[in-house]
C-alpha positions in Angstrom: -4.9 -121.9 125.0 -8.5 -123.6 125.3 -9.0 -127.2 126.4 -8.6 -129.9 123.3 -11.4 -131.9 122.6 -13.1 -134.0 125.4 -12.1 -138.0 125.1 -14.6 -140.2 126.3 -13.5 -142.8 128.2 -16.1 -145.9 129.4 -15.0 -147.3 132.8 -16.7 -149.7 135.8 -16.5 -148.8 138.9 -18.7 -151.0 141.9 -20.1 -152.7 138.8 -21.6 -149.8 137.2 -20.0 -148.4 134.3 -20.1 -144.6 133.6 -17.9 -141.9 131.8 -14.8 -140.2 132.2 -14.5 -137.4 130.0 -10.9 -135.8 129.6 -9.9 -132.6 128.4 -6.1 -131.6 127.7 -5.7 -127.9 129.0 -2.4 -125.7 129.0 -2.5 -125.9 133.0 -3.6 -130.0 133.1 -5.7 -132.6 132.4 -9.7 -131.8 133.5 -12.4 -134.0 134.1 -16.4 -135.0 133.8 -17.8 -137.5 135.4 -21.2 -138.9 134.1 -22.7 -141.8 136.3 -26.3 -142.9 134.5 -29.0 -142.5 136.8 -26.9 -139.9 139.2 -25.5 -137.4 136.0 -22.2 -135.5 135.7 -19.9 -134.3 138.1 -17.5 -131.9 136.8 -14.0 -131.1 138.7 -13.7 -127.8 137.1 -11.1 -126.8 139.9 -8.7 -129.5 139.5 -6.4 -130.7 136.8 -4.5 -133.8 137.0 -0.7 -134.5 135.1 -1.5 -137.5 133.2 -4.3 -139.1 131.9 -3.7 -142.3 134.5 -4.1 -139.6 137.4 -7.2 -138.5 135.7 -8.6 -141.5 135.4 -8.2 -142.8 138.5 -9.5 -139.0 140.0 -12.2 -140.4 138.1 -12.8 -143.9 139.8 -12.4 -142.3 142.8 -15.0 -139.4 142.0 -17.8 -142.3 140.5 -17.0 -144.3 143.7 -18.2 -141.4 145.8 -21.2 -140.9 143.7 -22.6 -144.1 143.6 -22.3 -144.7 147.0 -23.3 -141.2 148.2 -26.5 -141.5 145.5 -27.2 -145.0 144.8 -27.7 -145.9 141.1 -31.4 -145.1 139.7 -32.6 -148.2 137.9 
């Protein structure tokens, strides 16, 4: 089975919004995470159970970029 087609998904995290992009595969629910400025982050290795567990991955994962990278304005 491949993945279905990514959804995009606009969230803000630190006051910066950026993009979760979920994909529904037979093993779970993958992930890309695009923050403006820093780019995408994909979590290829890891599949989550439900889109909420995803999405939150997702928070976490934007959290830890912005902070690790700063935003590029």
């Amino acid at each position: 089975m491949t993945g279905s087609t990514p959804q995009s998904h606009e969230r803000t995290v630190d006051g910066i919004a950026y993009t979760v992009e979920t994909s529904l595969h037979e093993r779970g629910i993958s992930i890309v995470v695009t923050v403006p400025g820093i780019g995408p982050e994909e979590e290829n290795d890891r599949t989550y159970a439900s889109e909420d567990e995803a999405l939150a991955a997702g928070d976490e994962i934007a959290g830890s970029l912005i902070h690790r990278h700063g935003p590029k304005r």
